[in-house]
C-alpha positions in Angstrom: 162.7 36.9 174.2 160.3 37.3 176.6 158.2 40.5 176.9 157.3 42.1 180.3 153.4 42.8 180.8 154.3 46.5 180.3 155.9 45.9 176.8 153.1 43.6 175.9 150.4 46.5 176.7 152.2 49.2 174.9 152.2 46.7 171.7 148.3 45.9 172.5 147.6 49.7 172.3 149.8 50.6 169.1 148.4 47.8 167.3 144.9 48.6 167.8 145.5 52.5 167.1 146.7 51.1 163.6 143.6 49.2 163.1 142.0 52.5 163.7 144.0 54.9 161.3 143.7 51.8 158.4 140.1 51.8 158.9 139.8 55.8 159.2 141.3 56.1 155.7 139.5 53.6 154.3 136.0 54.7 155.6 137.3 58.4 154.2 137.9 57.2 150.8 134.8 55.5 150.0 132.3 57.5 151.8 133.3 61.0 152.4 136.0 62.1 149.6 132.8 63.5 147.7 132.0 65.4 150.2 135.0 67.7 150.7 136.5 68.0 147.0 135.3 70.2 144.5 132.8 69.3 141.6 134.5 68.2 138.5 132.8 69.8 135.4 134.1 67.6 133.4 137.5 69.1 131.7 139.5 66.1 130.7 143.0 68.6 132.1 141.7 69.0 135.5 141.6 73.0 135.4 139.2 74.4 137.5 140.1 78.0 136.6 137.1 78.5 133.8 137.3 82.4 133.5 138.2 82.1 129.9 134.7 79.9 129.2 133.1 82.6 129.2 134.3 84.4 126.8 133.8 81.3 124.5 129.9 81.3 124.0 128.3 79.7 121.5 126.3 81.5 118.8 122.3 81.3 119.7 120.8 82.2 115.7 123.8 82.6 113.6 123.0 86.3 113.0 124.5 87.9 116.3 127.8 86.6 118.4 127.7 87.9 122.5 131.4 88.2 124.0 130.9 88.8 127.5 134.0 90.3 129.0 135.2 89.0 132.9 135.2 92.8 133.5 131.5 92.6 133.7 131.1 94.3 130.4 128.6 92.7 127.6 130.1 93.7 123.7 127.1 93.0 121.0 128.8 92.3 117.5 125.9 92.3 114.8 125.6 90.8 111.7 122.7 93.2 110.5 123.9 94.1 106.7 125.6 97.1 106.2 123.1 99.9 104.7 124.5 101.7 101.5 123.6 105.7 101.0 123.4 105.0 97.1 121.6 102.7 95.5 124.0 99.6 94.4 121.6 96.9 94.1 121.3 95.6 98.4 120.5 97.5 101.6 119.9 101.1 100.5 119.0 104.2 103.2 115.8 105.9 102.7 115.7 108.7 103.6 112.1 110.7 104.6 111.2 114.4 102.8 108.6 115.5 104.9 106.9 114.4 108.7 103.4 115.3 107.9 101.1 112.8 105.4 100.5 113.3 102.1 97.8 112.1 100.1 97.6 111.4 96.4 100.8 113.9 95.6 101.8 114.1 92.2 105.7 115.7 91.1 105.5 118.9 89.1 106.2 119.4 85.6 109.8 120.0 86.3 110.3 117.7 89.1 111.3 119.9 92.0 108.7 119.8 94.0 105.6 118.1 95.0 102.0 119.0 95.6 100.1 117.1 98.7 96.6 116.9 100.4 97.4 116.7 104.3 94.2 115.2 105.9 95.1 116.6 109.2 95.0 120.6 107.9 92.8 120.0 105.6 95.3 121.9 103.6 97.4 121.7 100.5 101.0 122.3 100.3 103.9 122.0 97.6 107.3 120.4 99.2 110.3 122.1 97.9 113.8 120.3 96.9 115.2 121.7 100.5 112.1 119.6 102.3 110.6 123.2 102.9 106.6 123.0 102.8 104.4 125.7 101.7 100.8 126.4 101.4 99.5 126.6 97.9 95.9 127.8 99.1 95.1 129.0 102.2 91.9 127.5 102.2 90.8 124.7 104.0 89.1 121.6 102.1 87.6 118.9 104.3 87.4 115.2 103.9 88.6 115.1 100.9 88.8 111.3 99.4 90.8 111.6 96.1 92.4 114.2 94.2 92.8 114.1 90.4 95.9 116.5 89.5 96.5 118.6 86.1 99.6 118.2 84.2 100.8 121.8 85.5 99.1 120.9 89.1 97.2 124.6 89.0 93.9 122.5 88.8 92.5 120.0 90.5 89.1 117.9 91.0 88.2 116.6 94.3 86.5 113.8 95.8 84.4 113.8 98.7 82.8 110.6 100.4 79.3 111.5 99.8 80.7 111.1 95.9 80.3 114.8 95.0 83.0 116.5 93.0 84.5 120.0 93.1 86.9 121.9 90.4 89.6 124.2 92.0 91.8 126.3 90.2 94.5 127.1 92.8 96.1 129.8 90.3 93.1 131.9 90.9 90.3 130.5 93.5 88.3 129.1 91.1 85.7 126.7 92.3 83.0 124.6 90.3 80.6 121.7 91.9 80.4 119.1 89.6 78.2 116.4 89.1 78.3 113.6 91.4 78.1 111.0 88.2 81.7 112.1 87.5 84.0 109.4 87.8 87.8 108.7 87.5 87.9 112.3 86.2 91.8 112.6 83.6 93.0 115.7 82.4 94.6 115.9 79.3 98.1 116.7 78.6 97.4 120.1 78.0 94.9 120.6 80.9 92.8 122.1 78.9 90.2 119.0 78.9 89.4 116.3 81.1 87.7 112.6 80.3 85.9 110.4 83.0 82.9 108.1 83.0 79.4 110.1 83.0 77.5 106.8 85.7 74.2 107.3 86.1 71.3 105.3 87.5 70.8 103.5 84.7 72.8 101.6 82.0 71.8 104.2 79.5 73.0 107.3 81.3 76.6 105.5 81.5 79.1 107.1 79.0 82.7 107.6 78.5 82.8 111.8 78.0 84.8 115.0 77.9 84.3 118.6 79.0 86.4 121.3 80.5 88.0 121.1 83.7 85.0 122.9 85.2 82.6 120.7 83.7 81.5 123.1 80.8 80.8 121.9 76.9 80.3 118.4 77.8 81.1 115.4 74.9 79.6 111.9 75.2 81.5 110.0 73.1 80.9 106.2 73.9 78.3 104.5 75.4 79.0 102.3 77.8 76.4 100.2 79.1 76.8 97.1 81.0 80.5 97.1 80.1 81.4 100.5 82.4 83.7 98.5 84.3 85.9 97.3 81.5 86.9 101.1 80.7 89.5 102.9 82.1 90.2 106.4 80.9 93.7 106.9 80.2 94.5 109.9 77.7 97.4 109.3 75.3 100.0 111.7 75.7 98.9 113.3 72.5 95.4 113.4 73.6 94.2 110.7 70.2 93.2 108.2 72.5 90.8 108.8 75.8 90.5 105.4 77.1 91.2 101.5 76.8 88.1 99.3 76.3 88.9 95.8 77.4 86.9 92.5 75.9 87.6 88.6 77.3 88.4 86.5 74.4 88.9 83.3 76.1 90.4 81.8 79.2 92.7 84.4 80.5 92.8 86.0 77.3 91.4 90.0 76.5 91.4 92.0 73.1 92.3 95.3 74.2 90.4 98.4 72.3 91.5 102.4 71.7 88.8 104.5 72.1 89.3 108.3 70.6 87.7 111.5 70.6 86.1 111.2 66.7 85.4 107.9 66.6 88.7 106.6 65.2 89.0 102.8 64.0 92.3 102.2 65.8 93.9 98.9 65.9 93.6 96.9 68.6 95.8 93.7 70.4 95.5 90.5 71.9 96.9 90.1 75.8 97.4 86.8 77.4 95.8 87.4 80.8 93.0 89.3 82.3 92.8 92.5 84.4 94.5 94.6 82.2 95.9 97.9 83.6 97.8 100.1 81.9 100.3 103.2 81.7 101.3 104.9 79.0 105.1 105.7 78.3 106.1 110.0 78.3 106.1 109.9 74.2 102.9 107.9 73.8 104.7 105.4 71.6 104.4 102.6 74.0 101.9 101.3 76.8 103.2 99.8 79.9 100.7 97.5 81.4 100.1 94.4 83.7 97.7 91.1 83.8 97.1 88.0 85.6 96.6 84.7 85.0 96.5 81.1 86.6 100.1 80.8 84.8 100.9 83.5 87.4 99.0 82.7 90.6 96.7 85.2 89.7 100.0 87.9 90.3 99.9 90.9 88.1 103.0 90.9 85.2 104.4 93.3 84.2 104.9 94.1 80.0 105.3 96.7 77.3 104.5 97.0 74.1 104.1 99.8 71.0 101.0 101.8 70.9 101.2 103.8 67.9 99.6 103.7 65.0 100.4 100.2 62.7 102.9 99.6 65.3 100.0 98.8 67.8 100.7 95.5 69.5 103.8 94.8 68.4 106.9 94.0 70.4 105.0 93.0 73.3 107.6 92.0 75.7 107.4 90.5 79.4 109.5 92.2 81.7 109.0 89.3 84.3 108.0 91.6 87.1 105.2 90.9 89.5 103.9 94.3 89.6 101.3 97.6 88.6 101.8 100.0 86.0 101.1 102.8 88.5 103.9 101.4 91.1 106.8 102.2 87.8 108.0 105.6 86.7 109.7 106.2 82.7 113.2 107.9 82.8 114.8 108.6 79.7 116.5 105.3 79.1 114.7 103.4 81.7 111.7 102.2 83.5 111.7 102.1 87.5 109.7 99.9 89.2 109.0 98.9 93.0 108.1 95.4 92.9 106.5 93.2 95.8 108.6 90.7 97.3 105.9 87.9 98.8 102.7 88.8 96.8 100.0 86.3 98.2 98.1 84.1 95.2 95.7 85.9 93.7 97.1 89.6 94.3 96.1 90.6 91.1 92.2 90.1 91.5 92.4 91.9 95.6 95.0 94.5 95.5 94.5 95.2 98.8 96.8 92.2 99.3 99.7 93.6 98.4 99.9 96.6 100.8 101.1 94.6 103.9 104.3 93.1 100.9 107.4 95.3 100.9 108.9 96.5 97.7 112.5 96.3 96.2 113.6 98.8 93.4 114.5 97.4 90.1 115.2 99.3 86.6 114.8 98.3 83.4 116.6 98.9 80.2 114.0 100.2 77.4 116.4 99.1 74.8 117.2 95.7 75.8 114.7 94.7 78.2 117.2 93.7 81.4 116.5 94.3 84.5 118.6 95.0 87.3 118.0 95.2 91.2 118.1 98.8 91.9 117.8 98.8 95.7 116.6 97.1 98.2 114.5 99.9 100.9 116.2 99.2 104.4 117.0 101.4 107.6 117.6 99.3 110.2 115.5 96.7 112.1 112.3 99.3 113.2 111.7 99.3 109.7 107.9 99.2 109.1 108.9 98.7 105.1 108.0 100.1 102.2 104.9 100.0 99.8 105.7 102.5 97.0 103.5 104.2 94.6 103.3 107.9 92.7 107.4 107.3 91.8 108.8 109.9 90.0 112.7 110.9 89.3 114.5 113.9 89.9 115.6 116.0 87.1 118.7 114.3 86.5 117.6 111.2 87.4 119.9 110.9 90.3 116.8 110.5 93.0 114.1 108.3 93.3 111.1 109.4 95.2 108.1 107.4 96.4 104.7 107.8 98.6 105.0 105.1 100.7 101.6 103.7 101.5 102.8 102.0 104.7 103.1 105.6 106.4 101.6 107.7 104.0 104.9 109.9 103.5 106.8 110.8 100.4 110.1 109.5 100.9 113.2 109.4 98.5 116.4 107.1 97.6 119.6 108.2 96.1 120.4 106.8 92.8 123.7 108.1 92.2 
C-alpha cells in the first residue's frame, strides 16, 4: 500500500517523539532518580517511618538507660544502687547530727551525748540525742589545737599552737597553765590522774610522768631518753599500766613493754611488724592494736590479743583488717571498725595518706574472730565520702556514730 506524503509525515513525527520519550526515561533512570527519591538509611524492609528508633537507644556506660519519648519528653532510668536506712551489709544512709564542726569530740560516759570544740565560736558545746546543741561554758577559748578529754568529760587539757597547755574544769571554771613540756597528756579512768611525756630540751629532762589534772604532785616514773618516741601513754583501764614501750627486734619485728606506776616487771610480747599502736579493750583484758610490714605494703593490720597478767601475749589473733586502733570502737560482743577501702603502699609509715580513702563499716565477733561487712557509707552521688574516727555506739548498740574527718562533722548510721 502506498502512503500519501501526509501519512508518511505524521509517521516521521510519531516515530521520532518515541525516540524522544525512550531516551527521556532512560536519561531519568541513570542520572537523575537520585535526585528526587528519598535517602535510604539502610532498613532492609523499606520503612521510612523511624519514629519508633528513637525510643531504641543504645546504652552509653552500662550504668544509666535514656528512653526518649516522641512526645518530646526525656525519662532517666538509673542504676545508682538502692541506699538501705539500716545497716545490712551494702549502701547504707548516713545520716548528719549536727551542721557546725566539731573537733576532737568524745561520747559521754553514758553515751547520749557528745562534747565538741567548734573552731568558729571558739566555744564548746555538748550535742544531745535530739541533735539539740548546748553550751557547756560560756567562755570563749581561742585556737585551740587539741583537746584531751576526762573519762566524765568535766575536765579537759588544751592545746594551743605556740605548744602551751591549759587545765579546765568546766564543772566549776577552773583553770591551770601548764607546762609547755606536757605532751600527749591521758587521764586515768578515774580522772583523778593524768600521764603524758615531761619533753624537755634535753634527753635528760625527757620522762614518762603523772600528776593531777592540774599539774600538781608530779611523778617521774621512767626515763626516757633517746627512745621518747617509742612511748605512747596509754593507761589500762585499771590504771596498772601507764604506757607501752616499744623495742625493734629484727626486720619488722618489736618486743612490746608495760610500763607501770611502781615499777612493775610485767611481761612483755613479741609483734610481727613495726609501728605498733594500740587500744585497749573496756575490761583491760585485751589490747587491740595495729602494725605494718613489707608483708603488708607497709598497711597497718589490725590484731588483738590478751593483756593481763600471765595471759599477756597470748591468743594474738589477726583480724585481717587494714586499719588503726583509734578508727574501731568495743561493744559488748563486738568490735566496730571503719576500714579504708584503697589505702596507698606504705599508709602505715604517712597516715596522712589515708584521709583522702573512704571507709566501709565492718564488725567483728570477739568470740570467734569473723568479721562481717557492716555497711557501706553512701548518700547519693555528691557524696564527698567518709573518713571515720572517735566511733562510739549508742546505749543499745543500735547506732553507730562517727566524726568524719572529710567534713569535720559527727555523723551517725543506724545499726538496727
Amino acid at each position: 500500500m502506498t502512503l500519501s506524503p501526509q501519512t508518511k509525515k505524521i509517521l516521521i513525527i510519531a516515530g521520532l517523539a518515541v525516540v524522544v520519550l525512550v531516551v527521556g526515561v532512560a536519561i531519568y533512570f541513570f542520572f537523575f532518580r537520585s535526585i528526587f527519591e528519598p535517602t535510604s538509611n539502610g532498613n532492609t524492609n523499606g520503612n521510612t517511618n523511624n519514629t519508633n528508633d528513637l525510643n531504641r537507644l543504645p546504652n552509653i556506660n552500662g550504668n544509666r538507660n535514656v528512653n526518649v519519648n516522641t512526645n518530646g519528653n526525656t525519662n532517666s532510668v538509673s542504676n545508682l544502687p538502692d541506699i538501705s536506712d539500716v545497716a545490712d551489709g551494702g549502701p547504707t544512709k548516713v545520716t548528719p547530727i549536727i551542721n557546725s564542726r566539731t573537733k576532737d569530740g568524745a561520747p559521754t560516759s553514758d553515751g547520749t551525748s557528745y562534747v565538741y570544740y567548734d573552731p568558729a565560736t571558739y566555744k564548746f558545746y555538748k550535742v544531745l540525742a535530739n541533735g539539740e546543741r548546748v553550751e557547756i561554758s560560756s567562755k570563749e577559748f581561742y585556737d585551740v589545737q587539741s583537746i584531751a578529754w576526762s573519762p566524765d568529760r568535766q575536765q579537759a587539757i588544751l592545746k594551743y599552737p605556740d605548744g602551751s597547755n591549759l587545765y579546765y574544769n568546766f564543772s566549776d571554771g577552773l583553770s591551770v597553765t601548764l607546762p609547755k613540756e606536757i605532751q600527749e597528756p591521758e587521764f586515768t579512768a578515774s580522772g583523778n590522774k593524768i600521764a603524758y611525756k615531761f619533753i624537755g630540751e634535753q634527753e635528760e629532762q625527757q620522762w614518762l610522768a603523772v600528776a593531777n589534772p592540774d599539774g600538781s604532785e608530779q611523778q617521774l616514773l621512767q626515763a626516757l631518753g633517746d627512745r621518747a618516741s617509742r612511748v605512747d601513754v596509754n593507761w589500762s583501764p585499771d590504771g596498772q599500766v601507764v604506757g607501752i614501750y616499744r623495742e625493734g627486734t629484727g626486720l619488722d619485728e618489736e618486743e612490746i613493754y608495760f610500763i607501770g606506776q611502781h615499777g612493775e616487771n610485767f611481761k612483755s610480747f613479741t609483734v610481727k611488724g613495726s609501728g605498733f599502736t594500740s587500744a585497749w579493750s573496756p575490761q583491760g583484758d585485751k589490747l587491740l592494736y595495729s602494725v605494718y610490714s613489707a608483708d603488708t605494703d607497709y598497711k597497718p593490720t589490725l590484731s588483738i590479743v590478751d593483756a593481763r597478767g600471765d595471759a599477756v601475749g597470748l591468743n594474738n589473733t589477726a583480724l585481717d583488717l587494714n586499719t588503726w586502733p583509734d578508727k574501731c570502737t568495743f561493744g559488748g560482743t563486738a568490735l566496730y571498725c571503719a576500714v579504708p577501702t584503697d589505702l596507698a603502699t606504705g599508709a602505715g609509715l604517712s597516715r596522712d595518706s589515708a584521709v583522702t580513702a573512704s571507709d566501709n563499716f565492718y564488725s567483728i565477733d570477739l568470740a570467734t574472730g569473723q568479721k562481717t561487712l557492716l555497711a557501706i557509707p553512701y548518700n547519693g552521688p555528691e557524696d564527698i565520702g567518709y573518713s571515720a574516727d572517735g566511733l562510739y555506739l549508742s546505749p543499745g548498740e543500735d547506732a553507730l556514730y562517727f566524726h568524719n574527718a572529710k567534713n569535720d562533722k559527727l555523723e551517725k548510721i543506724t545499726l538496727k
